[in-house]
N, C-alpha and C positions, 0 to 999 in steps of 0.2 A: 504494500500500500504506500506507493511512493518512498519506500526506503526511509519512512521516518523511527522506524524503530528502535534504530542503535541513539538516535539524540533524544526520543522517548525513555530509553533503557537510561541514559544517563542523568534525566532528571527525574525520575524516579528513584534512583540509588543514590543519587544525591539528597535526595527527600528523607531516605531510608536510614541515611549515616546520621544526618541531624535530629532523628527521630531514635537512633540509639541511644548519639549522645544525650539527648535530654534524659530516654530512661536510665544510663546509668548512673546520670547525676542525682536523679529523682530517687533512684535504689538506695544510692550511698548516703542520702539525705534522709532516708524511710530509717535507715538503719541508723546511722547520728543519733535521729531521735527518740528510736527505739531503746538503743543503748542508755541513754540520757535518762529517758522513765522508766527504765528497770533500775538502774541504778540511783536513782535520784530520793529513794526511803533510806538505803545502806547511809548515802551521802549525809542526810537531815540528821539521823540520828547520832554520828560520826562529826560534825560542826557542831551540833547542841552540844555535846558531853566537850569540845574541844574549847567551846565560850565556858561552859559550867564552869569546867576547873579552872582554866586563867585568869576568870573573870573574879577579882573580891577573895582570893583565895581560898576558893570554895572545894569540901572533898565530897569526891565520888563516893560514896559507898556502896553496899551491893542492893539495897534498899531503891535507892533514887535513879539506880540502873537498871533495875528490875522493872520498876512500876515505869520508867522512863520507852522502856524497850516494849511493853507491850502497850502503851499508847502509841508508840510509833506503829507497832504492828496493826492494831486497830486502824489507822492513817492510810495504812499502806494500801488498801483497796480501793479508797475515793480517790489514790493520787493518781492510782492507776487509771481509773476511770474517764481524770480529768483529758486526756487527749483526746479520746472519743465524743464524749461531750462538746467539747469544742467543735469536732467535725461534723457531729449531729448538727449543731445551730447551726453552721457557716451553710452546711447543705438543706438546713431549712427554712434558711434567710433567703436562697438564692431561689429556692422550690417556692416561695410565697411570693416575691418578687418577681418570676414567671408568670405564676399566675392571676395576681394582680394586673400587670400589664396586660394580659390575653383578655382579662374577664373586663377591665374598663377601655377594650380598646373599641373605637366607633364601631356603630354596625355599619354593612354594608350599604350603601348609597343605592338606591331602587333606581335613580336614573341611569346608573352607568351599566345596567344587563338590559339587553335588546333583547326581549321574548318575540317568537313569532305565532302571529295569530292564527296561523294556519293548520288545524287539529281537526 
């Protein structure tokens, strides 16, 4: 078909490379901040106990690390949560926002369809 296929094939593969590179960057950034919220309870409770002690020369005992560690543990489910949550709204901000726009948009103008009367 007029030999356009090899500069077809070319912008298609060119399509297909910057369509990788985005997903690998997108992977490596899924992961970032996957990493970041699994480890981001270890983190909170690891800073908390590192301000306690510095802070007023305050001692740890096994008491105020016990009841410390399983309120973090308790935490640990909602922090988890919290990413998804955020994705739920973004995606039902932009889901309302859709349909907003669709549901107030004008109706269609009766003068611009040409029926014909002939039936």
């Amino acid at each position: 078909m007029y030999a356009w296929e090899s500069s077809f094939e070319e912008k298609i593969l060119g399509l297909r490379r910057k369509e990788l590179k985005v997903l690998k960057t997108m992977a490596f950034l899924n992961a970032c901040v996957s990493f970041t919220w699994t480890t981001a309870p270890f983190l909170v409770s690891l800073v908390t106990f590192a301000v306690f002690v510095l802070s007023d020369s305050n001692k740890l005992d096994a008491e105020k690390a016990f009841v410390s560690l399983s309120l973090f543990n308790i935490l640990r489910f909602p922090m988890s949560m919290l990413p998804q949550i955020i994705s739920n709204i973004v995606q039902t901000s932009v889901s309302l926002n859709r349909l907003q726009k669709f549901l107030n948009h004008s109706e269609l103008d009766k003068d611009a369809v040409q029926k014909d009367k002939e039936s």
